[in-house]
N, C-alpha and C positions, 0 to 999 in steps of 0.2 A: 249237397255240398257238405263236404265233412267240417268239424269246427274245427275254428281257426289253431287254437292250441294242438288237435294233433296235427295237423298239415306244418304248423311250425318245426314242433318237433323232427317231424320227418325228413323235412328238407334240409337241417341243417347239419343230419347223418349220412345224404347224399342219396335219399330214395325219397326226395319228394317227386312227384309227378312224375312217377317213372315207375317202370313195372318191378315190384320187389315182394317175394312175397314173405322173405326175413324169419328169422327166430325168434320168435317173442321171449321165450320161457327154456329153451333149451339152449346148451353150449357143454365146457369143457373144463367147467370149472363154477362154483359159487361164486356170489357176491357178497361180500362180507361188510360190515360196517365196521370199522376200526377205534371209533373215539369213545371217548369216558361214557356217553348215554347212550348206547346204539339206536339208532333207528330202524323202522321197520321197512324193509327192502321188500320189492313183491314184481315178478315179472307183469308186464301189461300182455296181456292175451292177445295175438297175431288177430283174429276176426275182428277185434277190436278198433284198435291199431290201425289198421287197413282197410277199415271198411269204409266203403265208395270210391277209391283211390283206385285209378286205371292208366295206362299208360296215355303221356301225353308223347306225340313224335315231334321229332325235329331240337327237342334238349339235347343238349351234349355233357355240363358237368353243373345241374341245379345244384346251389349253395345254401338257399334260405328264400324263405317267400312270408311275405305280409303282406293280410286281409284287408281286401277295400273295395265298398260299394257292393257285395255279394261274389266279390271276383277276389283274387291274389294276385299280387306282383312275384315275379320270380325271378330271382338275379343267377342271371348262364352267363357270365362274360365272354361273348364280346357286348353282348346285351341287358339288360332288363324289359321282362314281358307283361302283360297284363292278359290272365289267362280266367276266363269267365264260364261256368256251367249253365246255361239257360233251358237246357227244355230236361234236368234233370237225371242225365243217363252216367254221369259223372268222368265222363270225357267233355272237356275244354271245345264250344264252340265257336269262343269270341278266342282271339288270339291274337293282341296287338304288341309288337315290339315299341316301347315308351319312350327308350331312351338307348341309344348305341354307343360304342369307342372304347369301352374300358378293355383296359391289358386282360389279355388273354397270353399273353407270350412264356411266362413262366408256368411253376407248377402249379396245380389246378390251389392250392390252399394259399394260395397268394393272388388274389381275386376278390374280385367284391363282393360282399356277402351282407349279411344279417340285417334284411330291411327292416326296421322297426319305425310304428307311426309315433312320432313325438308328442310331448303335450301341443304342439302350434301346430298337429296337424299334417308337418310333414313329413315323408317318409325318410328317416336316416340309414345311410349305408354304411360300413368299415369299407376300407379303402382296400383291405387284402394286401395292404402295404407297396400297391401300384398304381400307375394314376390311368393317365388316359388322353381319348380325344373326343369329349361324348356333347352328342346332339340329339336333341329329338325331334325324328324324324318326321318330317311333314308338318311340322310346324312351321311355317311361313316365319315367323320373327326366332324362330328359336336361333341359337350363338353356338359355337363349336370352343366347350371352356375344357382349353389346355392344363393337366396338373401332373404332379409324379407322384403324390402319395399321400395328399389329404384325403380324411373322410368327408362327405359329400351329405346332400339333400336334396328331395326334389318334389313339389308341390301334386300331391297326386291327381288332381282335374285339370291344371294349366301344363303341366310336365316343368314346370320351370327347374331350371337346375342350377344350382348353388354349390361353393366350397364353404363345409366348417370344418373349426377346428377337432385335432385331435388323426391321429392313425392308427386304427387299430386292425389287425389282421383279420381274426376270426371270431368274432364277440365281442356285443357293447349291450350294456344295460344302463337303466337309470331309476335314480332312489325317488322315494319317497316326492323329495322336493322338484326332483325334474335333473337334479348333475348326474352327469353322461362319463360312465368308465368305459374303458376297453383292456383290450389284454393283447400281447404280441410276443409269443414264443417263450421266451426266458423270461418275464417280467410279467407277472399273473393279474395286476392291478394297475391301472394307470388310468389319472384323472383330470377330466378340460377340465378346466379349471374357472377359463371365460375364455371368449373369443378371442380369435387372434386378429381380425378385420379392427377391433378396437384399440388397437397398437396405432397403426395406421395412421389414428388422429394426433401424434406427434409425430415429426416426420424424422425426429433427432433418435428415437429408440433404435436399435437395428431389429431387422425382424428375430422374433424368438418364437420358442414353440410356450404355448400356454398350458401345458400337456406335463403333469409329472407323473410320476414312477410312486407309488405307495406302497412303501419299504416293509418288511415284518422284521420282530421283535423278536430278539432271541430273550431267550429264563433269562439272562440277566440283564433288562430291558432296552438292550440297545440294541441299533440295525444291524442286521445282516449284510456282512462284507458287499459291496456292490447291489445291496438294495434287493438280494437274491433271498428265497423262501426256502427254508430246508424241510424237505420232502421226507416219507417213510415208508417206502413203498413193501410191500409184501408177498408179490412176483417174484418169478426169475430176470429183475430187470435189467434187460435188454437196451447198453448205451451203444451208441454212435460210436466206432475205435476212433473218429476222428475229434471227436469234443468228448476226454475222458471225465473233462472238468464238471461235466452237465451230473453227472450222476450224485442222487442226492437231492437235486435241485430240478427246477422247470430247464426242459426243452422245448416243449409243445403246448404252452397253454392257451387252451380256448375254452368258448363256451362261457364265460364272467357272467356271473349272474348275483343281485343283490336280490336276496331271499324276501318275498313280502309277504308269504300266507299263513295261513293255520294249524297247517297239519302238522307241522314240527312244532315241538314246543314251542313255548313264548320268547323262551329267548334266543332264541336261532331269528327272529325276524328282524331284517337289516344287518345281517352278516351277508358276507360275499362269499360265496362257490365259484370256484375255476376246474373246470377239467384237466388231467394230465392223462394223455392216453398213453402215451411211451410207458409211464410209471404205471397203469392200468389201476388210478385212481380218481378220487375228485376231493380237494383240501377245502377246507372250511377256514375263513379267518372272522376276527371279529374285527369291525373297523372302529380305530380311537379318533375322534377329531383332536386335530393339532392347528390349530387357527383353523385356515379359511381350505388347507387340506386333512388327510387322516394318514396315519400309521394301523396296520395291522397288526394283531395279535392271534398265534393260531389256536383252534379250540382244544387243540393238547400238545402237551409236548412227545407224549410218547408216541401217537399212533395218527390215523387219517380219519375223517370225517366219513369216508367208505372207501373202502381199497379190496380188490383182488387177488386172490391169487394166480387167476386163470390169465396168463398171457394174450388169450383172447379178445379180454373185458378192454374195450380202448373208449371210454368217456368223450365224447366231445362236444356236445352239448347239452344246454340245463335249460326247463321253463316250467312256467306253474302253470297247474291245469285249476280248472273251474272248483275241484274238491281243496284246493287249496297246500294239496302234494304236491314235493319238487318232483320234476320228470327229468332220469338220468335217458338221453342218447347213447346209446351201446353201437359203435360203426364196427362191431365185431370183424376184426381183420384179422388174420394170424401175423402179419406186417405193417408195420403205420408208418414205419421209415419210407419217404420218399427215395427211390434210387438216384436219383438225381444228387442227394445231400451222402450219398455212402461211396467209401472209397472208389475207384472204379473197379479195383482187381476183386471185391465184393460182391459185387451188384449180379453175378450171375446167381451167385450160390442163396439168392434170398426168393421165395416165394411172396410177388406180391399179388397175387391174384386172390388167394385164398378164402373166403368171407368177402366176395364182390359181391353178392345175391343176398346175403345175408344185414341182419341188422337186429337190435334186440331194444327195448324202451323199459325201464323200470319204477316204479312207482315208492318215492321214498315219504316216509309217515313216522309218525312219535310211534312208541311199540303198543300201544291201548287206542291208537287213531282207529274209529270207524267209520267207513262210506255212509252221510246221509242217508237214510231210507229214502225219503221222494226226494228226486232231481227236481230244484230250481228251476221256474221258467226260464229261459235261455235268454239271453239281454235283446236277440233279433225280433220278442215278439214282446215285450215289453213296451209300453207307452214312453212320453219324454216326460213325464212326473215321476215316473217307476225308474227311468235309467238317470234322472238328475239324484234322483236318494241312494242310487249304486255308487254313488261315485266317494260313498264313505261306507262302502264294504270295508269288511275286516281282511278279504284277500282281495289283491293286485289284481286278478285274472278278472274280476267282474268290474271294479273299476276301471284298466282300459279298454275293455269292450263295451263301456258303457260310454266315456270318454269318446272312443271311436267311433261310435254311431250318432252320436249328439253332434258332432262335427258333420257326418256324412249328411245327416238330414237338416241339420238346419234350420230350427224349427223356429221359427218368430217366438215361439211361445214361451222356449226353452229361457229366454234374457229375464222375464220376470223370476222366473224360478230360480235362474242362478244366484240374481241379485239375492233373493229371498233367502238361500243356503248360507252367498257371504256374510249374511249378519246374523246366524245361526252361532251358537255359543259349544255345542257339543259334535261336533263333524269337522274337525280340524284338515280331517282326510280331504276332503271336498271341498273345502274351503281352498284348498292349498292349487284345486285345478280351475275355481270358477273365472280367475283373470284371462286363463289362455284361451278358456274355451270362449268366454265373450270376446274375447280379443280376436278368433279363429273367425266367431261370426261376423265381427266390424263392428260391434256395440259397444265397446267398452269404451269407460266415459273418463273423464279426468275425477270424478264422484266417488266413483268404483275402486281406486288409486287410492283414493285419502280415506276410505273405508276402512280396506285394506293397510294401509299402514299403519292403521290404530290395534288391530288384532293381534291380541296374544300369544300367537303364535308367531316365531320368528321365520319360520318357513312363508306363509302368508305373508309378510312385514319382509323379507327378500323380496320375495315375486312381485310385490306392489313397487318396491324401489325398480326392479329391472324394467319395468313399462313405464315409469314416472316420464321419463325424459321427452317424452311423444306428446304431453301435454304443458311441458315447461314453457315453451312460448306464449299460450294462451292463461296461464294460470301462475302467476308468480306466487304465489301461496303455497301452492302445492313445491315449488323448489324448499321454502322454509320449511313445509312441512317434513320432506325429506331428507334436509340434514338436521335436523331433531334427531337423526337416528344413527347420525356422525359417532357416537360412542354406544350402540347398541351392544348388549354383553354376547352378543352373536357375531362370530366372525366372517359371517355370509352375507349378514347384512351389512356388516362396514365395507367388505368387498363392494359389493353391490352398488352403496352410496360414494366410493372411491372413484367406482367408473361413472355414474351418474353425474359425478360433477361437471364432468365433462365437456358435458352439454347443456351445462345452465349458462345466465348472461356471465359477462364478464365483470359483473360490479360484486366483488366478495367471492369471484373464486378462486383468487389467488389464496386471500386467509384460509378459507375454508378448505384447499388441498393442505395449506400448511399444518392444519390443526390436525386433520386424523394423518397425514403422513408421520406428525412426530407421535402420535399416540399409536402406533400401529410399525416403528422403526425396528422391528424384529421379526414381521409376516412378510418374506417377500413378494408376495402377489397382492401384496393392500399397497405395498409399496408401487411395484410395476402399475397397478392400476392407476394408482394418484399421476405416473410418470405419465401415464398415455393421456392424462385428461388435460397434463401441463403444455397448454399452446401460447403461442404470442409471445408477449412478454413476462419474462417471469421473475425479474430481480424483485418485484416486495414480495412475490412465495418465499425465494432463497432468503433473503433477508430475517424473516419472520420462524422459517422452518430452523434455520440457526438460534436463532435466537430462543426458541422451543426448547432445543436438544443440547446449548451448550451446557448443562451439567450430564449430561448421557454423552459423551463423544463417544465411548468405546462401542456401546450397545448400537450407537446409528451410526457406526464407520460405515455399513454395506452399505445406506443408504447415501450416504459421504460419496463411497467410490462411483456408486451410480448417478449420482448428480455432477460430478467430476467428468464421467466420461460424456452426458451431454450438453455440459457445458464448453467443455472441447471441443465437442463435434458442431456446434453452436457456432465457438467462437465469439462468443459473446464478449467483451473484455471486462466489463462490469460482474456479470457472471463467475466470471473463470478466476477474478483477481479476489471475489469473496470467496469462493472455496477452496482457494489455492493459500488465499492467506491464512485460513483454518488449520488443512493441511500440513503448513510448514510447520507452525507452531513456533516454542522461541527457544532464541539464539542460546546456543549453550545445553538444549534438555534435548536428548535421544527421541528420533522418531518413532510412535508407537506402528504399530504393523498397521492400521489403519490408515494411518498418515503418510505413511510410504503407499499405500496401496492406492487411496487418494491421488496422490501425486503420477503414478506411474502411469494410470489412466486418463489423468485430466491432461497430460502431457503427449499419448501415445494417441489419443485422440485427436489431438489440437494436431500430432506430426503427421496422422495418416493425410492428412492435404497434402504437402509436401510444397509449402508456399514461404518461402523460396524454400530448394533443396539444398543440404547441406551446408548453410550459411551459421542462422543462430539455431542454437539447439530449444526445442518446442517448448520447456519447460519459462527458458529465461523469455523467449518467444512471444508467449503466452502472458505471464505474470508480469511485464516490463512493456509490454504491446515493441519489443524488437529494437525499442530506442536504450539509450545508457539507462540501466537500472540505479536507483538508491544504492547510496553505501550500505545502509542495513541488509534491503533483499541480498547483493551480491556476496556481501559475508554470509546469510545464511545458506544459500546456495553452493558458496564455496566449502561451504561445512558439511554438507550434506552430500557434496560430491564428494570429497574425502575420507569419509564415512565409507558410502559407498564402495570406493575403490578399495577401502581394503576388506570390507566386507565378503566381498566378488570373489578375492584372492586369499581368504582365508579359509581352511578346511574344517577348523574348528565350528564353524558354523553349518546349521543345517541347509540341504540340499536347496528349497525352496527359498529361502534366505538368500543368500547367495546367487540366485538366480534374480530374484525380485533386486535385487543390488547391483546389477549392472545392468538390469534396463532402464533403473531409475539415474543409474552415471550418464548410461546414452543418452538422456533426455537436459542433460545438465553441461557436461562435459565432453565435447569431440575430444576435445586434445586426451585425455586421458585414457581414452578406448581402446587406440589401438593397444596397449601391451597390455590391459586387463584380459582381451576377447584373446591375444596370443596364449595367455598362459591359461585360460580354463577351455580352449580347443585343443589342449595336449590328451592323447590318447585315456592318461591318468586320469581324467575328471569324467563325473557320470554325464551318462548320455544327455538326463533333463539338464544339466548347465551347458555342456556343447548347445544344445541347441538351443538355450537361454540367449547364449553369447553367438551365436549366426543372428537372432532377431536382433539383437542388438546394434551389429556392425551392421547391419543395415537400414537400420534407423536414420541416421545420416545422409545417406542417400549418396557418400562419399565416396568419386570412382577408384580414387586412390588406396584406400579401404581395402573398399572388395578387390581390386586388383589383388592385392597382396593376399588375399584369402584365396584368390586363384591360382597364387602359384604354383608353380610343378612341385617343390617342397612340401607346400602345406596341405594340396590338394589330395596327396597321397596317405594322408594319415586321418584323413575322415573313414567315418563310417558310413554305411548307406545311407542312414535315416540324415547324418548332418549334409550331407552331399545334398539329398532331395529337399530338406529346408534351406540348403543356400542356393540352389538352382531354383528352386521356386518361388521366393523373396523375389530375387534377381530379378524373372520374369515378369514381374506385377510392377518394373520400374524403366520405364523406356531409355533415363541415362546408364542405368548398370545392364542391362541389357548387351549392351553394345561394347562394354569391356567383359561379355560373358564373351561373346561374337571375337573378340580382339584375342581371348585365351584358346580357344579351341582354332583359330586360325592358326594362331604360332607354337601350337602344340603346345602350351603349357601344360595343357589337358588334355586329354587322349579321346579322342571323340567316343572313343567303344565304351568308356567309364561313364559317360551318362546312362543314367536308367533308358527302358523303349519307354518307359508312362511321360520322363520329361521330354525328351525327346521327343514324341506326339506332341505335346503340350508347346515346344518352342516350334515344331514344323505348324503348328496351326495357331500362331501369336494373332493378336489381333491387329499385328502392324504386316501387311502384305510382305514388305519387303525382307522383314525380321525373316517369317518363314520361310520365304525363297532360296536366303542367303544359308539360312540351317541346313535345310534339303542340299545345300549344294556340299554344305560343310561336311556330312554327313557322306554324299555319294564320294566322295573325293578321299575319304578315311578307308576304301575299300583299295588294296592295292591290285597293281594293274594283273599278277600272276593268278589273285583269287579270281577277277574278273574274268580270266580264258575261264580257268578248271568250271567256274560254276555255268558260262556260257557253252560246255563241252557236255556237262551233265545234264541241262535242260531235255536232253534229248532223252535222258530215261525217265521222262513223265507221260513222253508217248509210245511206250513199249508195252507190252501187253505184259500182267502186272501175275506172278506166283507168288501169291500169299503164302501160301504154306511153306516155300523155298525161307519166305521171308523171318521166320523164324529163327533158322541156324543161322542168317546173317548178322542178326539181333544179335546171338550168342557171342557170336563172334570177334562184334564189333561193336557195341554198344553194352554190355551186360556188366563189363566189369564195373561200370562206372555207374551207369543208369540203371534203375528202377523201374520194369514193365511189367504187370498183371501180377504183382506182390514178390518177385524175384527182380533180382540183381543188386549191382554194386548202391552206394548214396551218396557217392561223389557229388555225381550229379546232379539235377532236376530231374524227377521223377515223369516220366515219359506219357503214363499211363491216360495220358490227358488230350497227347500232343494228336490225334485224331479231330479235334475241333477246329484245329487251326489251318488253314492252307496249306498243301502239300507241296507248294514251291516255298511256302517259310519254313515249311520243314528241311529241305534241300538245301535252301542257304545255309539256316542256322547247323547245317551239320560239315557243308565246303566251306564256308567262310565264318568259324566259329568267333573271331574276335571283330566283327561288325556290329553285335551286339550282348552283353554279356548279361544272361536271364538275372533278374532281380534276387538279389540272395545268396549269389556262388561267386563272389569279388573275393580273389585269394590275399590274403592277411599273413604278414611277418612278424611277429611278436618277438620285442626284442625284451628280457626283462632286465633288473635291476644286480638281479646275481648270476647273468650270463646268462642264461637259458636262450634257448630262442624256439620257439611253435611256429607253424605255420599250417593254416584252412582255410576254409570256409567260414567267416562270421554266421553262426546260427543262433545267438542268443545275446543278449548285452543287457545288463541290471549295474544299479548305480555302483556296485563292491563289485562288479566281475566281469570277463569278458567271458563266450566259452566256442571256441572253433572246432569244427571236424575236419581233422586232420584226411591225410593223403590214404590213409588204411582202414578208412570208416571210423577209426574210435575220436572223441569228443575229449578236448584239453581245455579244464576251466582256468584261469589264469584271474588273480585278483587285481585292480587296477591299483593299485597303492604299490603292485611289484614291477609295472610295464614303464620300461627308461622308452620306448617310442614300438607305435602299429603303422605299419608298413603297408595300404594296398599294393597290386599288383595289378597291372591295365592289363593284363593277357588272358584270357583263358585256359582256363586250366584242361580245356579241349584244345588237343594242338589241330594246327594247317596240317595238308598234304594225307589227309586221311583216305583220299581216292587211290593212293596207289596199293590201297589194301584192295580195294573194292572195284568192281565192274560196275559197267551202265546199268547190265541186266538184277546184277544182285541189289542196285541201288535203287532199281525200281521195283523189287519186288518187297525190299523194305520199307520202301515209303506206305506198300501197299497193308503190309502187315501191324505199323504202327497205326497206320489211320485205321484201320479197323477196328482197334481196341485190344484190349487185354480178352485172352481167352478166359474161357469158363473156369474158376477156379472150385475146386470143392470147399465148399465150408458147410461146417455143424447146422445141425435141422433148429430149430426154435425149439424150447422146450412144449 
């Protein structure tokens, strides 16, 4: 059996278990180390590398495998296997499949991968960003658990199988203490943060992801645009023409690994490494804690922690070996782009075969690192006194295979010793694992816990809080004991004691959420946590949490708007009328952005009921319980609405301003809506307040309202995006539905001008009848002349099909306008696709082009203010500009401060009657040639 670190390695380059016999040490290029200290790079020698490794049959695309019980798990989706060598020859004799269902339907890098054994023992996968239908097989009680895209667990003796949190594609690691990153494509760091199952125990939070994004620092210490890492790659790098944006930055990061061993200096340990194989590097950051998350910082600004210049070199994954070297994966491809994600008129001219057989492993070290002269006994033949003292190694790699086999055996004996380590003074390392592993065997004691949360170490003092709760019912001691640590100068551990409370009695845990929520009103996940442990009843929390923070209003507004919205969603009236009366604040003094923000949520909450509709407006609703309000409130309300309304309608203010000022009228004021939502749905106003003021006019739930937004006048001067936010509102309200139904009846609306996506969306409403009436709305929008032509042309679907004919027809009759295999016109929708789709939807959409008009090609009349008048294709809209491509291919940007009215057009800019250019024979020789694909275009070699 090879060890576990290189079978790692290998498989998560795509030659584990599989016959490869790779390039260690040879390629087409060096590997160069890029950063301030260089490191010592070293090929791993092929005999090495590969020794004992032999073909296993019946894999199709291994991703990663982790060691257990002298066997590995190997995740192949549609499966995971459990793949055993027992008489030595190093071909797999035991071979059981554990667990089946996961997505296989995409491309093979979106898939489940990187089993790794957690501290508790069980094995974790990334999700590959797709979910499943997994069961394991032959298990009598096993469950068939349905998901799309969590990461997963699964107990490796019982097969049981569980969702955690967290999605990550291709790589997860975990630090020192046990927190779980991942990485997914553009975003090289992202961290659970805690479970998302613990949400759950309020029933008022909506679900959220517990999962953030861990941003890097540009030299002048702020984040990076969109939380994005600026790369510096030292290739001929090779972007995607269709994401020019990426260059510079991640496309493909995989492989996240938090650095833990020796070989690299001292202070590389607890940095994070991600691969980028597109850039044919691997970036190094240093992680900053910032409360209970981190920011990155990267280890230079000029260059790469190791970079390439061999186009070759594709990084994709990292792990420590037993010397205590990071091990760089080299999946040496001359191509990493998936043809799947490249244009299609592309995808011939790219070589992706190239470096299938091949693969290369590099060995990274400080530049004076030397190899141990005697090799270490190996943790397999080690005692449980020998592997309980590994587990405060100075590298990772001998602590979890030490970790992992103390679990696999089980040793009764193993509990005295742990015990004996947790109250050790100089092994912090170890200390930090002896909870889970007693906890792994069933021994851990409520003792163990209050040990443990005395320890000096705040890592150890976390871990003790996360288990405390297991013995809260039997130990009331141990609850005081653990909120003692309610202000610990560690933000892991207030975490920790935020969700803990959770589950103590109900006598003091109201105070006790009140107290570290106001001490902790700037960390939003100490925050969220306090929210998911808030059950029952909770007006002396609120009561008491106010009364905390009323000199900090500004700094705990978030927390403000987020007690606001489940107070709303509550309906609590007690609730709703203390934060609402904070909120307002008083008569006469401007509301702060908190206070509006407050208000707009504790209001849009309270309306999403829709109890009664369109009667009183949610805010007065809400704060009045619906009966006649005080002369005070109403005047403040009335102040507030008027504020408001000219807020909405003034340009002087910013965009989000503005926006935020007419959903807070909606919530206040019907009457005043309609001519606010009239005058910021005019063409001139940016896209984000158009669609501020759709959510708004439908706030109400007023048929009368929407009718008038329906009209033929008004309807016409949306843009796409406001069109599919008012059709989509509409949809989620079963009275405005039916003045939707009432508009496309009597044409107000041109049935063609709905999108196909709403369109589905209203043929499959959740009211039978709703759909039925669509479909009919729908078939009846086709006129009776299209109906012959296209029932006349069905017959050249059964004609025997001249692809090659099918070309000139293309030229012919399609080119000017459309775009096939990287020629023709841009009028159009770019065709190069339209082979996926049914070749009778291709027949319609080309006899009856105005049944439905492709998303994006709605022709636009711009009138502007000094005469002009443009008309295209809406291709682009930002809050200062509109910009359409015109009828001759070229692009007219037009400023919105200069448009007197935009004009859609419900017609296609593809006319009827196109058959009289065309025969049955030439029509089906086109169909045949479109579905086929773009031919082979030539394009330039890789360098």
């Amino acid at each position: 059996m090879i060890p576990f670190w290189k079978s790692a390695w290998m498989a998560a380059a795509g030659f584990a278990v599989c016959a490869t016999a790779g390039q260690a040490a040879s390629g087409s290029g060096a590997v160069n180390a890029a950063a301030s200290a260089p490191p010592r790079v070293t090929p791993v020698p092929a005999a090495e590398a590969f020794a004992g490794l032999k073909t296993h049959p019946g894999l199709t695309y291994p991703s990663g495998v982790a060691v257990w019980r002298g066997g590995i798990f190997v995740t192949c989706a549609p499966d995971i296997y459990y793949l055993k060598d027992t008489d030595g020859d190093g071909v797999a004799d035991v071979r059981e499949v554990v667990l089946t269902g996961f997505s296989n339907r995409y491309t093979a890098h979106l898939r489940v991968s990187h089993p790794t054994v957690g501290l508790d023992g069980w094995v974790y996968l990334t999700s590959g960003l797709m979910g499943g239908k997994v069961i394991a097989p032959g298990r009598s009680a096993a469950r068939v658990v349905e998901f799309s895209k969590n990461d997963s667990r699964f107990q490796p003796d019982t097969r049981e199988f569980q969702l955690v949190s967290g999605h990550g594609q291709f790589g997860q690691t975990f630090d020192a203490r046990g927190r779980k990153f991942v990485c997914m494509n553009r975003v090289p760091i992202q961290q659970v943060v805690f479970e998302e199952r613990l949400l759950a125990r309020n029933p008022l939070l909506d679900p959220l992801s517990t999962m953030t994004d861990i941003g890097e620092l540009a030299a002048n210490g702020r984040i990076l645009p969109g939380g994005g890492t600026q790369l510096h790659p030292i290739s001929d790098n090779i972007v995607n023409p269709r994401f020019p944006e990426h260059a510079g930055h991640y496309t493909a990061a995989c492989g996240v690994l938090i650095y833990q061993g020796t070989a690299l200096p001292a202070e590389y340990n607890g940095r994070v490494f991600v691969c980028e194989p597109v850039a044919n590097l691997v970036h190094n950051d240093l992680l900053e804690a910032r409360g209970t998350t981190f920011v990155s910082r990267p280890d230079s600004e000029r260059g790469e922690f190791l970079a390439s210049p061999d186009n070759w070199f594709r990084p994709v994954f990292l792990g420590h070996g037993p010397d205590g070297a990071l091990y760089v994966v080299d999946m040496h491809r001359k191509t990493i782009e998936h043809p799947a994600y490249l244009p299609a008129e592309m995808r011939a001219g790219f070589d992706t075969a190239s470096g299938r057989t091949a693969g290369r492993i590099f060995r990274v070290t400080a530049e004076h690192w030397r190899m141990p002269a005697a090799p270490r006994r190996m943790p397999a033949d080690m005692n449980t006194a020998e592997l309980v003292d590994c587990l405060n190694d100075a590298d990772v790699w001998w602590r979890d295979t030490a970790h992992r086999l103390l679990i696999e055996r089980a040793d009764p004996g193993a509990t005295a010793l742990l015990r004996a380590a947790l109250s050790a003074k100089d092994n912090t390392l170890a200390r930090r694992r002896v909870l889970w592993l007693l906890e792994a065997f069933g021994r851990l004691e409520s003792a163990d816990v209050l040990a443990a949360l005395a320890d000096a170490d705040a890592g150890v003092r976390s871990c003790a809080v996360r288990f405390a709760p297991r013995f809260f019912t039997a130990s009331a001691g141990l609850e005081r004991a653990v909120l003692a640590w309610a202000r610990d100068a560690d933000a892991d551990v207030r975490l920790q004691v935020a969700l803990a409370i959770g589950a103590m009695s109900a006598a003091g845990r109201n105070s006790s959420l009140a107290g570290i929520a106001a001490d902790n009103v700037e960390d939003r996940w100490i925050r969220l946590a306090a929210w998911s442990s808030l059950t029952g009843e909770w007006g002396s929390f609120l009561s008491e949490f106010l009364e905390l923070t009323q000199n900090a209003r500004a700094r705990a507004g978030d927390a403000y708007v987020e007690l606001a919205r489940l107070a709303g969603k509550g309906r609590s009236t007690g609730e709703c009328r203390l934060l609402g009366g904070v909120a307002l604040g008083r008569a006469g003094v401007p509301l702060e952005p908190w206070q509006r923000d407050a208000l707009v949520a504790l209001g849009a909450a309270f309306a999403r009921r829709r109890e009664p509709v369109g009667r009183v407006p949610a805010l007065r609703a809400v704060l009045a319980g619906g009966a006649s309000a005080d002369r005070t409130l109403e005047q403040r309300l009335a102040e507030i609405a008027d504020e408001s309304a000219r807020t909405a309608v003034d340009g002087a203010n910013d965009v989000a301003r503005r926006a935020q000022a007419v959903k807070l009228l909606a919530l206040i004021d019907h009457s005043a809506l309609p001519k606010v939502v009239s005058a910021l749905l005019a063409p001139s106003q940016p896209q984000e307040l158009q669609l501020a003021a759709v959510t708004s006019a439908l706030m109400p739930g007023d048929r009368a309202l929407v009718g008038g937004l329906l009209s033929a006048a008004a309807w016409r001067t949306y843009s796409p995006a406001v069109r599919e936010a008012l059709l989509g509102g509409i949809a989620g309200v079963p009275e405005l539905v039916e003045e939707l139904l009432a508009a496309l009846t009597d044409s107000r609306m041109a049935a063609r001008s709905v999108s196909p996506a709403t369109r589905r969306a209203l043929e499959s409403h959740a009211s039978a009848d709703v759909g039925r009436r669509v479909k009919e709305i729908f078939a009846q929008a086709v006129p009776e002349d299209r109906q012959r032509v296209l029932a006349e042309y069905r017959k050249s679907l059964t004609l025997p099909a001249r692809r090659e004919n099918g070309r000139a027809v293309n030229e012919r009759m399609c080119a000017a306008c459309h775009r096939f295999g990287g020629a023709g016109g841009v009028i159009g929708p770019d065709l190069s696709g339209i082979g996926s789709q049914p070749v009778e939807s291709t027949l319609q959409s080309i006899l009856v082009p105005n049944q439905e008009i492709a998303h994006g090609y709605l022709t636009y009349q711009v009138n502007t203010r000094e005469g002009h008048t443009y008309s295209g294709t809406l291709i682009a809209e930002s809050a200062a500009a509109v910009t359409l491509r015109n009828p001759a291919g070229g692009t007219d940007t037009i400023s919105r401060s200069q448009i007197a009215s935009m004009i859609a057009s419900d017609v296609s800019l593809m006319p009827d009657g196109l058959e009289s250019g065309i025969t049955q024979q030439e029509m089906a020789d086109l169909l045949a040639y479109l579905a086929a694909g773009p031919t082979a275009v030539s394009m330039p070699a890789h360098p």
